[in-house]
N, C-alpha and C positions, 0 to 999 in steps of 0.2 A: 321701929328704929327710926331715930329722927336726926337726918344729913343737913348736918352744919355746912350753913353758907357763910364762906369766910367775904368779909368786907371788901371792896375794890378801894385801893388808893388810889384818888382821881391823879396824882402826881408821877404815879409810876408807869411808863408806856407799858404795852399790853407785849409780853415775851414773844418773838419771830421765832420761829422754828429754822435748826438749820437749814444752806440750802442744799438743795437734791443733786447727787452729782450729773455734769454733763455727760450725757449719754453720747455726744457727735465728740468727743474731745479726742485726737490720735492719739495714742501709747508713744512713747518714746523710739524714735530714731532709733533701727537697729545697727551695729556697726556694719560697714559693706565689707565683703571678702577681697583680699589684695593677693589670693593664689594667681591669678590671671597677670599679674604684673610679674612676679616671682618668676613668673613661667616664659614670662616674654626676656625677661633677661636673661636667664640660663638660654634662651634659644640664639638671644644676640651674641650672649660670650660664645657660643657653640659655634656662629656663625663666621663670627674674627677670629677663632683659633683654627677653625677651617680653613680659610683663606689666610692664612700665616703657615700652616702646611700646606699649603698649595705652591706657593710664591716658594719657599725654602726648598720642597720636592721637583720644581721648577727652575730653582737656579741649578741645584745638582743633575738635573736630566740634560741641563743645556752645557753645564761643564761634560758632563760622562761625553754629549754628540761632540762636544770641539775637538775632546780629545780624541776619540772615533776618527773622526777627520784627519786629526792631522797624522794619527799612526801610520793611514793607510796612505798619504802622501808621500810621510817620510820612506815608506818601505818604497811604494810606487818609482818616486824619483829617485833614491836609495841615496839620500841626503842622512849628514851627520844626523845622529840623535839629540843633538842642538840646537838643530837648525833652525833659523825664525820661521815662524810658519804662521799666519795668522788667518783664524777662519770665522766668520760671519756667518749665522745660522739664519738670519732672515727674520723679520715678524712672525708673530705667531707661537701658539704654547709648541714646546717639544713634546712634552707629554702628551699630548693629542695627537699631533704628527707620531709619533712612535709606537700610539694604539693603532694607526693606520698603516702601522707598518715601514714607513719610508718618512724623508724628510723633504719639506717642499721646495725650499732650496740654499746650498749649499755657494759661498764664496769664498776663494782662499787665495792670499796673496803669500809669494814665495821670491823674496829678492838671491841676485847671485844663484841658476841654478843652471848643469850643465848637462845640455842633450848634446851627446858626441860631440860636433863641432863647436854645435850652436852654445853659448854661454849668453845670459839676460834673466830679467823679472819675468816671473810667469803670474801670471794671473786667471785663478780655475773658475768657472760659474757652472752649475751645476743645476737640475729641476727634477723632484722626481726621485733623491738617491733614497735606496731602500737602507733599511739596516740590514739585511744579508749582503757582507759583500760582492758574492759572487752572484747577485741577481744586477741585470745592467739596468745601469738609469736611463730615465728620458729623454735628458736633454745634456748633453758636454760642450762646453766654449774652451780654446784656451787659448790666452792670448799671450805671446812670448815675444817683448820687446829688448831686439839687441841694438847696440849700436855700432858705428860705422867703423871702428874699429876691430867690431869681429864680424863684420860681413866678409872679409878677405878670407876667413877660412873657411865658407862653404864653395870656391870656390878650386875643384881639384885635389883639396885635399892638400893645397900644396902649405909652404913655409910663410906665417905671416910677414914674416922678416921682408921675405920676398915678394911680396903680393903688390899690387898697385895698393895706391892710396884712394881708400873713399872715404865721402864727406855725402851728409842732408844737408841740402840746400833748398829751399821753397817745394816742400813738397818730393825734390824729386832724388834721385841715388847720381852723384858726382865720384868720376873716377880719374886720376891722373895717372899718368906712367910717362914712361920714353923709350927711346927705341936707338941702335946706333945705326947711322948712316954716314957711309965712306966718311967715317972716324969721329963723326959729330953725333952727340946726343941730340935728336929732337922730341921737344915735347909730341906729349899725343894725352889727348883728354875726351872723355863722353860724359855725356849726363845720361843720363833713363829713368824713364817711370816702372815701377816695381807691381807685379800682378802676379796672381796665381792661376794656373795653369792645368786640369787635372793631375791636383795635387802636388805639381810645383812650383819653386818660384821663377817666375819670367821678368828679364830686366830690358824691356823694350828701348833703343836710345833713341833718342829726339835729339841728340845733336854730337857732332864729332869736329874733336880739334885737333888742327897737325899743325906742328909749330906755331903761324899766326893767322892760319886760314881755317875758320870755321864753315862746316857743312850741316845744313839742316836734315831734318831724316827723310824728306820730300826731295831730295836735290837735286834737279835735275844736271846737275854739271856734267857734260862730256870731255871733261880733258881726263887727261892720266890720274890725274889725281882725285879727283871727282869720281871717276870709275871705281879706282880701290875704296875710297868714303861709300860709295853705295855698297860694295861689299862687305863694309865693316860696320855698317849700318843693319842690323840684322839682329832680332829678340834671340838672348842669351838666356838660354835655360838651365837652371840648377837643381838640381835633385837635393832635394834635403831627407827625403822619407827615410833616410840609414842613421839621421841622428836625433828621429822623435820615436816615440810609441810607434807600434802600426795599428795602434784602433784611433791614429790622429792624421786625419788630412787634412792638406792646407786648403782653406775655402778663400783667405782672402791677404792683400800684400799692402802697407800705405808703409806713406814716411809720415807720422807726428811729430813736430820740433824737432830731436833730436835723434829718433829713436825710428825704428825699423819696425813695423809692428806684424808679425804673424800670427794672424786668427785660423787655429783648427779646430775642427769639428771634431766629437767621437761619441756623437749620440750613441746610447746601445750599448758603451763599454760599460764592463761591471771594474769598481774600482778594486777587486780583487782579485782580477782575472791577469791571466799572463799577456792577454793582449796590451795594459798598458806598461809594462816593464819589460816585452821584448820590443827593442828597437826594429823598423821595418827596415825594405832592402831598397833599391837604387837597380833600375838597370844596367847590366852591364853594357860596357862601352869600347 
């Protein structure tokens, strides 16, 4: 058998063979998975809706404690069911304090409010109140500023009408009155600084005036009249304990501007308890 050799056309280049694929070349980019993103969101929405139950579970736990408060005030002080009552919960979530059982502290202001004689702004602070009312708190302040116009009735019990006149002056308790003598009124006037006393108020005077002759509380004057000034020179003490609570004693007595200020104590009272809605007693006299 005899193999034809076909002619070469010097004109025609000589055929390349395909080329060989690259063997080093990457495959195509696979898409990346976006679950981990998906995932992060649903945990952020989870996160803001949590914290948006928190805050609104938070405002209702801090309403449900004021109201708490102020019931047991109003019953406390057995004030109208209207009565302005306004209570300040303090910093701090409620709902944590309230897993802990008590709140960590309590302030409440109570204008116009009347223990027996006494009528003024009360102002409660409190540390420590549990939510059982009848387990007692920490710490009790209360501070009950009257002015000088109802200081006359803690004294005897008697008729404002009839009372000397007092006045705050720099600090300290100013009293006028008169007296007759063979048919003449003469003035008579004290000042005193205001203190407490176990548990009462004591109104020490620093200075006494009879008609136009003042006597310091030091005086030494030996006339007639100088004599009776040392004897009327002498800390007047008032019992108030018949027209507070008896889980409240007085710790402390100032004049502020205008105002008369008694600070008592009643660490330990539970605000449920009958120690702050029975008035205490007074010795007799």
């Amino acid at each position: 058998m005899t193999t034809e050799i076909l002619p070469v056309d010097p004109a025609q280049p000589p055929a390349t063979p395909p080329p060989a694929a690259d063997a080093t070349t990457a495959p195509p980019p696979k898409k990346r998975r976006r679950g981990w993103l998906i995932a992060l969101v649903v945990v952020g929405i989870l996160v803001v809706l949590g914290v948006i139950a928190f805050f609104v579970g938070e405002a209702f736990a801090q309403q449900y404690a004021r109201d708490y408060v102020r019931t047991r005030i109003v019953e406390v002080l057995q004030l109208p069911a209207d009565a302005q009552v306004d209570v300040d919960l303090g910093e701090g979530s409620i709902i944590f304090q309230a897993l802990a059982g008590r709140v960590d502290t309590v302030d409440v202001d109570v204008p116009d409010v009347v223990f027996g004689d006494l009528t003024g702004d009360v102002v409660f602070h409190a540390e420590g109140v549990p939510l059982d009312a009848a387990e007692p708190v920490d710490a009790l302040r209360v501070d009950f500023a009257i002015g000088a116009e109802d200081l006359a009735a803690l004294g005897e019990g008697q008729d404002v009408a009839d009372a000397p006149s007092f006045a705050f002056e720099e600090g300290e308790v100013s009293l006028t009155s008169a007296f007759e003598l063979f048919g003449s009124s003469v003035p008579l006037g004290f000042t005193f600084t205001p203190s407490a006393v176990d548990g009462a108020l004591v109104l020490t005077p620093t200075s006494l005036t009879v008609g136009t002759q003042t006597f310091e509380a030091d005086t030494n004057d030996d006339s007639f009249l100088g004599q009776i000034a040392r004897a009327l020179l002498q800390p007047q003490t008032l019992c108030i304990a018949a027209s507070v609570p008896q889980a409240l004693v007085l710790g402390d007595a100032s004049i502020e501007g205008q105002q008369l200020i008694l600070r008592f104590d009643g660490d330990g009272a539970a605000l449920g308890g009958p120690e702050l809605s029975t008035p205490g007693t007074c010795p007799a006299t």
